[in-house]
N, C-alpha and C positions, 0 to 999 in steps of 0.2 A: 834598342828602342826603349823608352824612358815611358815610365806608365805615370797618368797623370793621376792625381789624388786629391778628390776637392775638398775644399778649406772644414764643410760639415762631414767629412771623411774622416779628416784629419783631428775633428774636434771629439766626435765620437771614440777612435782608437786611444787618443790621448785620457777619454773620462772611465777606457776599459781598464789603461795601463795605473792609471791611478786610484781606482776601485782594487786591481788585485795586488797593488803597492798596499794598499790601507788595511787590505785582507791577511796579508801576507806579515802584516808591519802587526797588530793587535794580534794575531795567532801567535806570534815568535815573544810577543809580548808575555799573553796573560800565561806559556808555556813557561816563560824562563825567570820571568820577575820576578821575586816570594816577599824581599824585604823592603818595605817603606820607610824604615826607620831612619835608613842614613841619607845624606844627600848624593855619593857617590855609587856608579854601576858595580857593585860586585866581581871580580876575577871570572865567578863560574857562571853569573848571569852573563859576563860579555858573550862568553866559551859559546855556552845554552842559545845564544841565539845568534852570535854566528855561525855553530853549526843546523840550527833551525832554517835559517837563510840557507846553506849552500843544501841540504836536505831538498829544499821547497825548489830550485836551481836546477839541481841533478835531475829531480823528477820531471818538471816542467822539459827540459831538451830530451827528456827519455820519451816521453809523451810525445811530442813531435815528431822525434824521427819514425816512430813507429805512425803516427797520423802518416808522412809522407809515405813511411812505405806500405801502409794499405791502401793510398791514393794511388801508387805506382800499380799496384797488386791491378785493382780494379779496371784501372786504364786497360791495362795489359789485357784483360780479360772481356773488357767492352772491344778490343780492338777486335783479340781473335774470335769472338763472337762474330764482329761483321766481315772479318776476313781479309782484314788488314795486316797482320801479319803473317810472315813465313812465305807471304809472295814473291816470285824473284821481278828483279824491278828491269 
């Protein structure tokens, strides 16, 4: 079953994803930059912020898995409250 998504759904998620891209892009920034002086990124500025990016990564899927499994926790726990589970069917 294919879940529909409407177009200001769709424009909204898009202005979340590019809000915590801008977030995510100036943190990794004003953290790893230091020197103005040259025109080229530095070796340990590239290093500094792509390991800033996969830090910001790791945590974000860490965060999630643990959202779904207090979402599972919960269900689990609204079911056997009304007695939905451990019934034989």
């Amino acid at each position: 079953m294919a879940v529909q998504v409407s177009e200001s759904d769709q424009i909204k998620q898009f202005k979340e994803f590019l809000g915590t891209y801008n977030k995510v892009t100036e943190n990794c920034f004003m953290d790893c930059v230091r020197d103005f002086t040259a025109r080229d990124v530095k070796p340990e500025e590239s290093s500094c912020s792509e390991s800033c990016l996969q830090k910001y990564l790791k945590m974000t899927q860490r965060i999630s898995m643990r959202f779904q499994e207090y979402h599972i926790q919960q269900n689990e726990a609204l079911a056997a409250k009304a007695g939905l589970l451990g019934q034989p069917r």
